[in-house]
C-alpha positions as a Python dict, from the first residue, in 0.01 Angstrom:
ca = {
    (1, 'X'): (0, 0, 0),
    (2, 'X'): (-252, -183, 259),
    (3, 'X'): (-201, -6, 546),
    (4, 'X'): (186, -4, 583),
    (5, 'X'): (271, -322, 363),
    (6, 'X'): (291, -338, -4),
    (7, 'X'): (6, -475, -206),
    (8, 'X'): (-23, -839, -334),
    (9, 'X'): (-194, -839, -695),
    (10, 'X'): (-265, -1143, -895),
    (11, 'X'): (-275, -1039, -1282),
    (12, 'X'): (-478, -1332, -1493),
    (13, 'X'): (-339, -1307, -1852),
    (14, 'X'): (-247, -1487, -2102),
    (15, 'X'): (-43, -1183, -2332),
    (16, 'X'): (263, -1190, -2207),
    (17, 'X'): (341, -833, -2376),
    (18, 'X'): (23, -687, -2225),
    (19, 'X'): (156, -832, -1901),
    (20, 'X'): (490, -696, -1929),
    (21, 'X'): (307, -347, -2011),
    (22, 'X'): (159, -397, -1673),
    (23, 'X'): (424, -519, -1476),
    (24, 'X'): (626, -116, -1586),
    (25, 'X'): (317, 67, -1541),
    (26, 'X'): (306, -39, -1179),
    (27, 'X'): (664, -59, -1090),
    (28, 'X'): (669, 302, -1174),
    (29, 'X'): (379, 378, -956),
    (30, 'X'): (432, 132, -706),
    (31, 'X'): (782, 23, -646),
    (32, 'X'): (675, -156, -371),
    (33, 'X'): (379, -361, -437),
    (34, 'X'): (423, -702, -580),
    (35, 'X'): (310, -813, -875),
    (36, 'X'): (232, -1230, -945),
    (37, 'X'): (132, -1356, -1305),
    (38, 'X'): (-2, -1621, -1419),
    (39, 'X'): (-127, -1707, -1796),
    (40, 'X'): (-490, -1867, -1800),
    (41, 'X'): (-797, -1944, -1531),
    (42, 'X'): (-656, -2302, -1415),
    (43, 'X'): (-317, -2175, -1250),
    (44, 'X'): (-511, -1881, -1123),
    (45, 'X'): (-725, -2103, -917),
    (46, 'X'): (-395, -2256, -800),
    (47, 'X'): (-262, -1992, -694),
    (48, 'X'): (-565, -1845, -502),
    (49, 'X'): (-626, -2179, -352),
    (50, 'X'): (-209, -2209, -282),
    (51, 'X'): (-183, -2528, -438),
    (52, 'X'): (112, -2665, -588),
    (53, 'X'): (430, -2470, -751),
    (54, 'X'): (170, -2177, -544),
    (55, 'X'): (168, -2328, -201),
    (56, 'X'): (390, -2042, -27),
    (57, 'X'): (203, -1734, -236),
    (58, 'X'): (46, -1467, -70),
    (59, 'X'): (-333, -1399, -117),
    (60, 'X'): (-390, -1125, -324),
    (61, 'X'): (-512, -773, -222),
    (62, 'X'): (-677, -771, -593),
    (63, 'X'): (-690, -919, -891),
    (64, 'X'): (-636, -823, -1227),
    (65, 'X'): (-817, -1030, -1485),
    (66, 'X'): (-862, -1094, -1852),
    (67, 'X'): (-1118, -1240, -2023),
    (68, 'X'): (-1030, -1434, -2299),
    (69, 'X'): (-802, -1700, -2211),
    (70, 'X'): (-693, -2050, -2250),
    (71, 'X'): (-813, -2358, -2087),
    (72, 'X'): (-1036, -2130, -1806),
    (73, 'X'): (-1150, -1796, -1951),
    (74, 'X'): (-1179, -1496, -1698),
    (75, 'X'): (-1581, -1540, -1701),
    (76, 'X'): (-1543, -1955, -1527),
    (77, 'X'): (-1242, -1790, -1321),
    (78, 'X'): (-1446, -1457, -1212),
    (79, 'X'): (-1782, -1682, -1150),
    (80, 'X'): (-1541, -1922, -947),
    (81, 'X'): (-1402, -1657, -721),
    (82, 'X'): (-1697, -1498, -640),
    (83, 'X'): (-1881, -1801, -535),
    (84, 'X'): (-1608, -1924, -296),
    (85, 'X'): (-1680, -1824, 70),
    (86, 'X'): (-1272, -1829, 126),
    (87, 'X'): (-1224, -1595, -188),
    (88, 'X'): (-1536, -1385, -270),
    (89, 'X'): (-1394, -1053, -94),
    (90, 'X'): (-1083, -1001, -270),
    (91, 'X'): (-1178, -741, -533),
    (92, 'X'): (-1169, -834, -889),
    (93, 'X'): (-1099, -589, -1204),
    (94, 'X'): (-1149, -703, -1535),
    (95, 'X'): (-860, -567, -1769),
    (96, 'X'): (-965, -702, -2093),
    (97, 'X'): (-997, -648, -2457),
    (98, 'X'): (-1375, -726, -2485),
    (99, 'X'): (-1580, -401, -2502),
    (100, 'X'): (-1907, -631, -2577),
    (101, 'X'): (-2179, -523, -2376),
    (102, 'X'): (-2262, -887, -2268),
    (103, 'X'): (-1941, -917, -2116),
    (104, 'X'): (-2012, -618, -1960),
    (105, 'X'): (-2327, -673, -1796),
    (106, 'X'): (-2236, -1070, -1745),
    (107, 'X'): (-1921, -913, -1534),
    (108, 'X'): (-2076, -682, -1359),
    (109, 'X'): (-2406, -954, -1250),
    (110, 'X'): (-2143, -1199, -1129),
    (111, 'X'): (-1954, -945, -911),
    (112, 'X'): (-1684, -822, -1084),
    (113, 'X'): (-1565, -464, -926),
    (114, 'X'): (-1453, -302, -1211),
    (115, 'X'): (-1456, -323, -1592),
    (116, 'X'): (-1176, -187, -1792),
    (117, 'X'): (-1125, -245, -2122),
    (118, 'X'): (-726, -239, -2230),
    (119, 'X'): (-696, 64, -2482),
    (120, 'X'): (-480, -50, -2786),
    (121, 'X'): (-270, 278, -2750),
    (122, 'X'): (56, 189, -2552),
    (123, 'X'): (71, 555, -2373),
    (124, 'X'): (-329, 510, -2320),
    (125, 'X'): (-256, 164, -2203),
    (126, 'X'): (-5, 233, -1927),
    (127, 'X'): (-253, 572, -1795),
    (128, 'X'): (-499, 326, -1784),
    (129, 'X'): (-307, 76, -1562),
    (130, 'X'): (-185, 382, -1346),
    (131, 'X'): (-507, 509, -1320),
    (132, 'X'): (-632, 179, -1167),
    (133, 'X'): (-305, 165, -916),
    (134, 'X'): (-414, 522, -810),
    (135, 'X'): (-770, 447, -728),
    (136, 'X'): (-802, 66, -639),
    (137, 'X'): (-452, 71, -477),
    (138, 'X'): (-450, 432, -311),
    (139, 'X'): (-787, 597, -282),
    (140, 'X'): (-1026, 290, -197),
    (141, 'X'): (-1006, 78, 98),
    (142, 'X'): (-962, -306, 60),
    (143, 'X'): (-1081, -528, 236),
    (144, 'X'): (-852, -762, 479),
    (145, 'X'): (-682, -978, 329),
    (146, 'X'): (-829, -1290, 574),
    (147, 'X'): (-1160, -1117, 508),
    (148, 'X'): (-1398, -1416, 428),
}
């Protein structure tokens, strides 16, 4: 939680089943805290901007992102956030399948926050995820979510 209200987080994936995976992993650490998905780069602009079906969504404390997707990969979306005055501070973690090294250090050069690369195990997957909860969502402190 922010302070005393739950935490917004946009996830940015297009696996359904990895997003499902998610969705449990947090619900058990976080009953609380909401979690919005949406499945490629396009309606994840949408919904950080609030436009359309996304008008009356929250802006997120964080956001969860995958790489490879459809239409806008992670990388445009990523590159897009971070070079928007109104959006740059929310904090961006790349959960992802890509262990290349270029995606890596492209990640990391445009701003991304974290880098975390989705184990294929499901029990390894779902530490993973409550690892993340425990530090980006307990132990560090966000930034505001007006913060521009």
């Amino acid at each position: 939680m922010v302070g005393s209200r739950p935490m917004e987080i946009l996830l940015v994936d297009d696996s359904r089943g990895d997003a499902r995976l998610v969705k449990e992993a947090l619900r058990e650490e976080a009953p609380l805290d909401t979690l919005h998905h949406v499945i490629d780069g396009v309606e994840a602009m949408a919904f950080l901007h609030r436009n359309g079906a996304y008008a009356d969504k929250p802006r997120p404390d964080i956001v969860l992102l995958d790489l490879n997707m459809p239409k806008m990969d992670g990388r445009e979306v990523l590159r897009a956030i971070k070079s928007d005055p109104s959006l740059k501070t929310i904090p961006v973690v790349t959960l992802t399948t890509s262990t290349q090294r270029e995606d890596v250090d492209y990640c990391y050069s445009t701003g991304v926050n974290a880098f975390i690369s989705k184990p294929v195990n499901l029990d390894d997957f779902i530490h993973t995820v409550r690892q993340f909860k425990q530090f980006w969502l307990s132990v560090a402190t966000l930034p505001h979510p007006h913060a521009a």
